[in-house]
C-alpha positions as CSV (number, residue, x, y, z in Angstrom):
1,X,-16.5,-2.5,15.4
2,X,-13.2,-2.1,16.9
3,X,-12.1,0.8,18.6
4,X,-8.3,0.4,17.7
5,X,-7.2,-1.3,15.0
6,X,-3.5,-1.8,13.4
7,X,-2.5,-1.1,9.6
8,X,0.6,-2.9,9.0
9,X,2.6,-0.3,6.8
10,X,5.3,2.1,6.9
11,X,4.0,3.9,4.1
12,X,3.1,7.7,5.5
13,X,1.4,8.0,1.7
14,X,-0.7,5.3,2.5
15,X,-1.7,6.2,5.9
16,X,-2.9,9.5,4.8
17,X,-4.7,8.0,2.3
18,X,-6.8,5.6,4.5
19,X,-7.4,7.6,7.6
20,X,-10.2,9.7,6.3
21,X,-11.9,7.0,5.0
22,X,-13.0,5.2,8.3
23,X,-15.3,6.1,10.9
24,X,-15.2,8.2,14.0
25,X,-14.6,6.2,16.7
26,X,-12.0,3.6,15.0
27,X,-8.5,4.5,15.7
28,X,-6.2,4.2,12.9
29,X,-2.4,2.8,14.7
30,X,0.6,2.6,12.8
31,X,3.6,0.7,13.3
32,X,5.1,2.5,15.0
33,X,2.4,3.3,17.0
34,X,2.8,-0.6,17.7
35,X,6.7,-0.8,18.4
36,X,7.2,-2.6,15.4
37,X,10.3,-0.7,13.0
38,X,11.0,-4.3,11.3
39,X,10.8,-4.4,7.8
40,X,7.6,-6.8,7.3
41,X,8.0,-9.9,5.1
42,X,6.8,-9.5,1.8
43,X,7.9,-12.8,-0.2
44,X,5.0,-14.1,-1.5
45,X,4.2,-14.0,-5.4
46,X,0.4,-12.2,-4.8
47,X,-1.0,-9.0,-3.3
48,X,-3.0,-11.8,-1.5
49,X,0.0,-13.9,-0.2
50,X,2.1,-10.4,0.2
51,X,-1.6,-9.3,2.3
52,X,-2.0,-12.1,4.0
53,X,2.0,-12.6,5.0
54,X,2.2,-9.0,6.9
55,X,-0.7,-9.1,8.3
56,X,-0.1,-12.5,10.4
57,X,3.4,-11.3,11.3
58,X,2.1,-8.5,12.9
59,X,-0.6,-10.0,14.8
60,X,2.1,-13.1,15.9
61,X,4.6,-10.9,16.7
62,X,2.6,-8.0,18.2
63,X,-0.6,-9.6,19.1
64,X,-2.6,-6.7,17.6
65,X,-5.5,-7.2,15.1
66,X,-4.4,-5.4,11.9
67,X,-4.9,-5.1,8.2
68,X,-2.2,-4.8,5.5
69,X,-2.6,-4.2,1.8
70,X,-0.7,-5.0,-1.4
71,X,-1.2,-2.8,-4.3
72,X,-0.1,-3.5,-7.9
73,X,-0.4,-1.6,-11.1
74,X,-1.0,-4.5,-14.3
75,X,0.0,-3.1,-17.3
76,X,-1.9,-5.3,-20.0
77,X,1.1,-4.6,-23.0
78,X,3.5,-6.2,-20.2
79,X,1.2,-9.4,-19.3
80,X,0.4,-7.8,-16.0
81,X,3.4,-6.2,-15.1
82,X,4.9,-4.7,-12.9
83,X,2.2,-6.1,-10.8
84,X,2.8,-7.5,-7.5
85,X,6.4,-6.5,-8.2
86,X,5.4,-2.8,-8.5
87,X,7.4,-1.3,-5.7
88,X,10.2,-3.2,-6.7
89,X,9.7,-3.0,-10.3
90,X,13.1,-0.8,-10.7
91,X,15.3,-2.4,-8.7
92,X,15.4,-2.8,-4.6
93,X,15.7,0.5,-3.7
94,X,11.9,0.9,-4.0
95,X,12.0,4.4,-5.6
96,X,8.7,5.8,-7.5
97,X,10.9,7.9,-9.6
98,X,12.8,4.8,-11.1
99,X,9.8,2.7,-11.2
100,X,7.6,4.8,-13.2
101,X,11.1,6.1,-15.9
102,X,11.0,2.0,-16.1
103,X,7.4,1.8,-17.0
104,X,7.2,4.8,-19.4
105,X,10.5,3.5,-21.1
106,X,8.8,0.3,-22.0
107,X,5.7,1.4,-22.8
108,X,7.7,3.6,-25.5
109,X,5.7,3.1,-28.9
110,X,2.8,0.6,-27.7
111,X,-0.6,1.6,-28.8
112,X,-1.9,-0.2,-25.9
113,X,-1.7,1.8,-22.6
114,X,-4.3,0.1,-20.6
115,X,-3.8,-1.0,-17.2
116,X,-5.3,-1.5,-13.6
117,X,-4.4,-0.5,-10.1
118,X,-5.0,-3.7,-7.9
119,X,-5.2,-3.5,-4.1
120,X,-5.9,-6.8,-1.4
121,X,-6.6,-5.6,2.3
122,X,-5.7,-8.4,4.5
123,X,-7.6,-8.5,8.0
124,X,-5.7,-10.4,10.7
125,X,-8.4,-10.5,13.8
126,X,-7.5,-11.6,17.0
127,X,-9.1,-15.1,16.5
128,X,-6.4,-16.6,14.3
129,X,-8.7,-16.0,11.4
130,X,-7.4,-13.9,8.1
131,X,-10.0,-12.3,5.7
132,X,-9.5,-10.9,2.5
133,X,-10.9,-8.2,0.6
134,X,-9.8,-6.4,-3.4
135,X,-10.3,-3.7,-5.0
136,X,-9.7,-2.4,-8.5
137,X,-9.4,0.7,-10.8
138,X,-9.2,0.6,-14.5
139,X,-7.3,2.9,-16.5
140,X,-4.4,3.6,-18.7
141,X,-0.8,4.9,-18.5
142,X,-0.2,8.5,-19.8
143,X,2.7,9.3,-22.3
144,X,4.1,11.6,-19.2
145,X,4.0,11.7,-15.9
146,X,1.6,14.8,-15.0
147,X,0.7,16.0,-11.7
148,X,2.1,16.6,-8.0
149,X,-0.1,14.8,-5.6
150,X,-0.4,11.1,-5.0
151,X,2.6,8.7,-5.1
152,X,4.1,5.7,-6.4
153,X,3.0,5.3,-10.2
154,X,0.1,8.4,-9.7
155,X,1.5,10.8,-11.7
156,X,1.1,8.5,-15.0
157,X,-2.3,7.0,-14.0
158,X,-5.4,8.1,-15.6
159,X,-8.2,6.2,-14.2
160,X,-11.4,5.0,-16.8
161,X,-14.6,7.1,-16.8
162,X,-13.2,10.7,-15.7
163,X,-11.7,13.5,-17.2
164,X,-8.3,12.8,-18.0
165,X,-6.3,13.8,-15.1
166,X,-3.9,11.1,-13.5
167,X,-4.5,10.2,-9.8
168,X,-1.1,12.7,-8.9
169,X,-3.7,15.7,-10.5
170,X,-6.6,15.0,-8.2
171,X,-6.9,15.9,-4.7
172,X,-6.3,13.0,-2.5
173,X,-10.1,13.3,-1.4
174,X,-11.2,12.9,-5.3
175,X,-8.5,9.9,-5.6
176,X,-9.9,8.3,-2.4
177,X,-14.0,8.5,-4.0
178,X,-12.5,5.7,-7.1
179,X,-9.1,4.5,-5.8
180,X,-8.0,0.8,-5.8
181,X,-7.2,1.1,-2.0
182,X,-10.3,3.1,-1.4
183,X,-12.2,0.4,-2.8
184,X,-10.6,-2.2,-1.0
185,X,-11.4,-0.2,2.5
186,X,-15.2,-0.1,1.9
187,X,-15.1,-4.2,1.8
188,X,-13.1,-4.3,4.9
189,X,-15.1,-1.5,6.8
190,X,-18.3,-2.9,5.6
191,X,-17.2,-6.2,7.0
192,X,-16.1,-4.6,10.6
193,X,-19.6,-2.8,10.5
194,X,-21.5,-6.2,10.2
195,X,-19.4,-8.1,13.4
């Protein structure tokens, strides 16, 4: 496995999030870590393509092996949306508050709240090669947002099979033994285990 290994987001949340679920002995770097303060691309219409498209611009540009994930939330009463559009969903300004008032405003009245959190980890390695791996949670979008931890569209999702809190009412350690991204991690770490 390698001892150092990029993640190619700016996202603190996310970084938090994913260091306690690797290994001792693999160094989590960030960005910044790296040099790199560039907005990374992000113009492809998947969380594969969006995956895929930041973690080759890092290792091109930077020459580090890396991984980058894109997370969306499909809402099944809005034919998958906000999906790979999530962060965006409100507007550019990429702000969870405005995304999640968007959401709840038109989910108003539909008796169908179901939805998923979606995330693709994309593994750049230092042989050219890119490898993929998903993960998903199923759940449904409360009537309010509810909550303090987490991030991003948390506070409104309740993930299938517990007890009715939203992921913004768990510790980050309960979040991280069902999450998306958590999910997503295991394939990639799994993978890295077996080279």
């Amino acid at each position: 496995m390698p001892m150092r290994l990029c993640f190619a987001s700016n996202n603190a949340h996310k970084l938090d999030e994913i260091r306690p679920l690797l290994p001792p002995g693999l160094e989590l770097l960030s960005l910044a870590d790296i040099g790199c303060h560039e907005e990374l691309p992000e113009t492809q219409d998947t969380l594969e393509g969006n995956a895929r498209q930041k973690a080759d611009y890092v290792r091109q540009h930077y020459g580090v092996a890396c991984f980058a994930d894109d997370t969306g939330l499909e809402v099944t009463a809005l034919d998958g949306a906000p999906g790979v559009y999530s962060a965006r969903y409100a507007g550019p300004q990429r702000e969870a508050a405005d995304n999640v008032a968007k959401l709840l405003r038109e989910l108003a009245g539909r008796p169908d709240r179901t939805a998923q959190f979606r995330t693709v980890v994309a593994l750049a390695q230092a042989d050219g090669s890119t490898r993929t791996f998903a993960g998903a949670v199923a759940g449904s979008i409360a009537e309010a947002q509810r909550g303090t931890g987490g991030f991003g569209y948390d506070p409104v999702f309740v993930p299938a099979g517990g007890d009715g809190r939203t992921f913004a009412e768990m510790s980050g350690a309960e979040k991280n033994q069902i999450s998306h991204r958590a999910r997503a991690v295991a394939g990639l770490l799994a993978y890295l285990k077996a080279q």
